[in-house]
N, C-alpha and C positions, 0 to 999 in steps of 0.2 A: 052446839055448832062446833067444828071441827077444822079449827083456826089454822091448819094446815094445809088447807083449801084452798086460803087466801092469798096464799104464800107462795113468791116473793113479793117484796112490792118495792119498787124504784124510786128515787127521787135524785136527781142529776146523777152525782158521781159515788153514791153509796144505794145500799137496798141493805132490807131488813130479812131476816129468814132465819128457821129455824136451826139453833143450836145443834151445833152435831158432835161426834166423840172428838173428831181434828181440831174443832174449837178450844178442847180443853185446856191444853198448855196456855194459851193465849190468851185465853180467859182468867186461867191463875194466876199469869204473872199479871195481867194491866190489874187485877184486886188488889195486889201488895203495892201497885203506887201510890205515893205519900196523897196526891189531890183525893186519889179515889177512894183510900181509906179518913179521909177526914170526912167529905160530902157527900160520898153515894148511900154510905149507912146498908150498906148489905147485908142477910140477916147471916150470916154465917162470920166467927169473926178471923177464919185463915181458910182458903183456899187451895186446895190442890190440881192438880190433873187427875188424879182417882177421885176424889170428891164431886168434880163438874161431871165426870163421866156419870157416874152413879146419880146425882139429879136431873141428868139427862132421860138417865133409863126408870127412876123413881117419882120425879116430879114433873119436870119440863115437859115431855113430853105427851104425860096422861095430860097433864095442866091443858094443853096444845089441844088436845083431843075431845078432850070435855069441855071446853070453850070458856073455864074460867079463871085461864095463866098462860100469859103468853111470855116467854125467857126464851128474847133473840135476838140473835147477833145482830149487831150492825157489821156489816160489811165493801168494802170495796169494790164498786159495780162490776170492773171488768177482770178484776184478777181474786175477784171471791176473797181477799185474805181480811181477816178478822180485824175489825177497828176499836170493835166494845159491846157495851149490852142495854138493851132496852128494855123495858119489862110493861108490861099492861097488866092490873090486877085488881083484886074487888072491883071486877066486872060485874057490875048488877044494876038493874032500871034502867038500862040505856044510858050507863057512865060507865068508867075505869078509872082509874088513877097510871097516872105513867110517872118511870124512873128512869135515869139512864146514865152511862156513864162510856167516855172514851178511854184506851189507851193512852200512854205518853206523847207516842208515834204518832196518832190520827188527829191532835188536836191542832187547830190554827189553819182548816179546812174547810171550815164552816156545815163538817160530817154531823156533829151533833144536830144543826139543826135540820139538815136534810134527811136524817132520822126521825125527826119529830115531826115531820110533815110526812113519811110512811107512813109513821102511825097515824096521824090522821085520819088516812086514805083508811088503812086497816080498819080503824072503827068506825069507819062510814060503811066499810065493806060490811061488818059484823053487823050493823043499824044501831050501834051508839051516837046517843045524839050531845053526851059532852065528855070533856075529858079534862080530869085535874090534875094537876103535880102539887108538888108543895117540895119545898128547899129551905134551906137556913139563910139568911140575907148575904153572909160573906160571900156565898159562893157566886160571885156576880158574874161568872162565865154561863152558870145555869141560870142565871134568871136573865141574863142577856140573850139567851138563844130560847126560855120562854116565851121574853115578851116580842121577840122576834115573828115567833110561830101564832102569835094572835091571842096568847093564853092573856088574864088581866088580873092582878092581883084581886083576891075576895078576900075578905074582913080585912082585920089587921093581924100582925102578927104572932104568934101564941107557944107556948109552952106545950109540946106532942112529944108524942111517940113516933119516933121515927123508924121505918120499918125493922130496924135492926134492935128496937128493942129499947134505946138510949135516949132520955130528954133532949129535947133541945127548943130551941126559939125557931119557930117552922113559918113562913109565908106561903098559903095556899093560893091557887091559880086555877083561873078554868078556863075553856076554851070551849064555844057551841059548834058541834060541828055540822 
């Protein structure tokens, strides 16, 4: 399925949609923020604007294509300009996993969660019937705007791999959609 089909998708004052080369700068800098390099756990560990470019043309977008990597921006509904990135990934059996992360600029909006209710929609669109995240417990801004979106803590908390490669103490979440 060819997750570009779907796209965009709204929720009040942001939409999600696919990363494009203009996104890059904006993208590199909100990665070197101190929240975003502690919690988001990105798998790359410095960011450039040649770098986002080149996974745009290398990953993102086959990912987008082939229907199993969706790397896209959240953005500001009426003036397009970049807030942060969402990600849906290990798409398989009718789940994902989703990540996200704002700018310094887009945060105290309530953009993140209006993001995660795109996705939502998105994976209802795709016919995923759940979607999990998982965070570290500090970050109580993400797990405030999970348990906002309907997600519910599953197990307890545990010792993973967070997508970046690095241990840590992860609380998994799901949400049926």
């Amino acid at each position: 399925m060819n997750i570009r089909t779907l796209l965009p998708v709204t929720q009040a004052g942001v939409k999600i949609r696919p990363l494009t080369h203009s996104d890059a700068a904006a993208y590199a800098n909100g990665s070197h923020d101190t929240d975003v390099r502690r919690f988001a756990h990105l798998p790359e560990p410095h960011y450039t604007p040649a770098l986002v470019s080149e996974q745009i043309d290398s990953i993102i977008t086959p990912g987008l294509i082939a229907g199993n990597l969706a790397v896209l921006a959240i953005a500001d509904n009426s003036s397009d300009q970049f807030l942060g990135s969402v990600v849906l990934f290990d798409i398989a059996d009718n789940r994902a996993e989703i990540g996200f992360w704002l700018a310094a600029a887009a945060r105290g909006r309530g953009a993140a969660h209006q993001a995660v209710e795109c996705v939502a929609e998105l994976g209802t669109r795709m016919g995923l019937r759940e979607l999990h995240a998982r965070t570290v417990n500090d970050n109580t801004t993400s797990v405030r705007t999970l348990t906002n979106a309907d997600f519910a803590p599953h197990g307890n908390a545990e010792i993973g791999t967070a997508p970046s490669g690095e241990q840590a103490l992860l609380q998994h979440y799901t949400r049926s959609l």
